[in-house]
C-alpha positions, 0 to 999 in steps of 0.5 A: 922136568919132573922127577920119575920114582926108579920104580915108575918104569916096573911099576908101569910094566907090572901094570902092563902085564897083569892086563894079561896082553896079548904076545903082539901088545907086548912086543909094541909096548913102550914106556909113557911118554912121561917116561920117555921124557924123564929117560931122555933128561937122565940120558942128557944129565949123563952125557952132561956129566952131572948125574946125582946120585939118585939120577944114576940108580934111577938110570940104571933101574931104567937101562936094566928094565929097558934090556929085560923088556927088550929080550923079552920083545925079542923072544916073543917075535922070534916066537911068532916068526916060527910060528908064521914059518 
């Protein structure tokens, strides 16, 4: 499996939102499917008991980057649900 960079996740957000997406692209957004592997192995190395080092800072730069995506998904669609309203 390869190993992301910490930063991979932001950098592929900060990516992301300097396209200018609409408020819809960013409530689907999700990460790379290269991410989406390389979170899964951290998840599995975790339950496992065998995280490094660099493995937990690197799953804990994704575990805070996912939440701050996730409220911001979250504030936008209660946005346009009140808009819809």
């Amino acid at each position: 499996m390869a190993v992301a960079e910490p930063v991979a996740l932001l950098d592929e957000i900060i990516e992301f939102l300097a396209k200018k997406p609409t408020l819809g692209e960013i409530v689907t957004f999700r990460p790379s499917e290269a991410l989406e592997e390389r979170l899964e192995d951290l998840l599995d190395k975790n339950r496992a008991g065998i995280l490094s080092d660099s493995d937990r800072a690197e799953l804990d730069t994704f575990t805070r980057t996912n939440h701050f995506m996730s409220m911001l998904q979250m504030r936008i669609e209660q946005r346009l649900a009140r808009h819809e309203s």
